[in-house]
C-alpha positions in Angstrom: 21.8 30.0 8.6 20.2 28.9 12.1 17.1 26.8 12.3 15.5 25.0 14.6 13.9 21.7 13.6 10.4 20.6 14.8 9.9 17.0 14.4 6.0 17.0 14.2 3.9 14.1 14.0 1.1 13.5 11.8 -1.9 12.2 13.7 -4.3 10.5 11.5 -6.8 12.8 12.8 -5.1 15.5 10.6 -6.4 13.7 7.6 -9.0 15.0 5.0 -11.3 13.1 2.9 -9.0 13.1 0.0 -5.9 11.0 1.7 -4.4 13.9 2.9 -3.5 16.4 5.2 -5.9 18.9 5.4 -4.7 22.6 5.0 -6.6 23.9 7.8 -4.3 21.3 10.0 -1.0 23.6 9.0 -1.3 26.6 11.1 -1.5 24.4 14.3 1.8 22.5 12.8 3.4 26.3 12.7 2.3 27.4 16.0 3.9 23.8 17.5 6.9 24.7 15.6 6.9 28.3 16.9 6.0 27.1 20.9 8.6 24.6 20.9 11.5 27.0 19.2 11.0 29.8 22.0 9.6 27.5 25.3 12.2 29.5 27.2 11.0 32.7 26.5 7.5 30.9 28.3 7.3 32.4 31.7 6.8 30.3 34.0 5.0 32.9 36.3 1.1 32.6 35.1 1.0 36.7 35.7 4.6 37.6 34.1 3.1 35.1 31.2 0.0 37.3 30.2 2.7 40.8 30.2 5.1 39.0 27.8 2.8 36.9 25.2 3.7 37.4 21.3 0.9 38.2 19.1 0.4 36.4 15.6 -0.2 39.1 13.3 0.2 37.8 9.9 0.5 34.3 8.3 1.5 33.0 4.9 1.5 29.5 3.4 2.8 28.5 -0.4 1.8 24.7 -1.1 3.9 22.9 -2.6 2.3 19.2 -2.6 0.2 17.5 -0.5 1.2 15.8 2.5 0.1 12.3 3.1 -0.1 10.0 6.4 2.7 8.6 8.1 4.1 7.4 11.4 7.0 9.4 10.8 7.2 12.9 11.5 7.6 15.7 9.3 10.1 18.3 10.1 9.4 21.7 10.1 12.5 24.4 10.2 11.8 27.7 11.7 14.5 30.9 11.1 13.8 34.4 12.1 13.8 36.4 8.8 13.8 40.1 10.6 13.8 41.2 14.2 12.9 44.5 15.2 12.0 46.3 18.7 8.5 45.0 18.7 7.8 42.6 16.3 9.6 39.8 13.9 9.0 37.2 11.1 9.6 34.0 10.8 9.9 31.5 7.6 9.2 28.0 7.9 10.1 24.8 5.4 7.7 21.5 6.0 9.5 18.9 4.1 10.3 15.6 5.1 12.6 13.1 2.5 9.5 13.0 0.0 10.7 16.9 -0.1 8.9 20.2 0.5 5.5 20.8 1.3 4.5 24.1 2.6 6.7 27.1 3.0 5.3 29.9 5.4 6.4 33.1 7.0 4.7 34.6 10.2 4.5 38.0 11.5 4.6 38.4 15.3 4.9 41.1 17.9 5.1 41.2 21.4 2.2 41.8 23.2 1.4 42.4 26.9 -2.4 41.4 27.7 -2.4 42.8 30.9 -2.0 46.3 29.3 -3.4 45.7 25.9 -0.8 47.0 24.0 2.3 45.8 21.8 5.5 46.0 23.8 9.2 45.7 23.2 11.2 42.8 23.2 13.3 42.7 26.2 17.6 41.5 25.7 16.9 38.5 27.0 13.9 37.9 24.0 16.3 39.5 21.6 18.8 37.2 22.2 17.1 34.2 21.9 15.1 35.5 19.1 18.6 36.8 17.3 19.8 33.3 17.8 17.9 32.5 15.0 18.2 35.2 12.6 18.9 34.5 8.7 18.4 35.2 5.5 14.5 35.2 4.2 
């Protein structure tokens, strides 16, 4: 199955007062994971960026233990789980050698701002979004 890996540091910023890292900190490792797995599907075009944004819908994280502090990074592995015309999902594995932490999915959906509606993907997106595409 294809996944892109997302070596994420952890800053010690991300830290809670119990030693670890807090679970309001995950989401914003997700959405680095997501930005970094589809930078190409960024226009670069400030205009053409607002009429092909994605829209997260839907998030879902399992805990599995709590991640401590280190100056390594944790990786994160991103699949696509289901691709349709407008929208996909996405699972997610944090886990480093200490083993799993959180497992998430994410619902998305293109989105064009300028209209203020959901919109199809184009081939391009599809491709590189189909690139990705696994089992759940």
């Amino acid at each position: 199955m294809p996944r892109f890996t997302y070596l994420c540091p952890i800053r010690w910023s991300d830290m809670d007062a119990n030693s670890h890292v807090n679970n309001a900190v995950y989401p914003r490792y997700l959405e680095e994971a997501r930005m970094n797995m589809f930078e190409v599907l960024v226009p670069s075009d400030p205009t053409e960026r607002l009429s092909k944004n994605f829209l997260l819908s839907e998030q879902w994280m399992k805990f599995s233990k709590p991640l401590v502090y280190s100056k390594e990074p944790v990786s994160i592995e991103v699949w696509v789980t289901s691709l349709k015309g407008v929208s996909f999902e996405l699972a997610y594995e944090i886990k480093d050698s200490g083993g799993l932490y959180v497992s998430a999915t994410s619902k998305m959906a293109g989105f064009d701002s300028v209209a203020g509606r959901v919109r199809r993907f184009d081939d391009d997106e599809h491709a590189v979004l189909g690139q990705f595409l696994g089992e759940s």
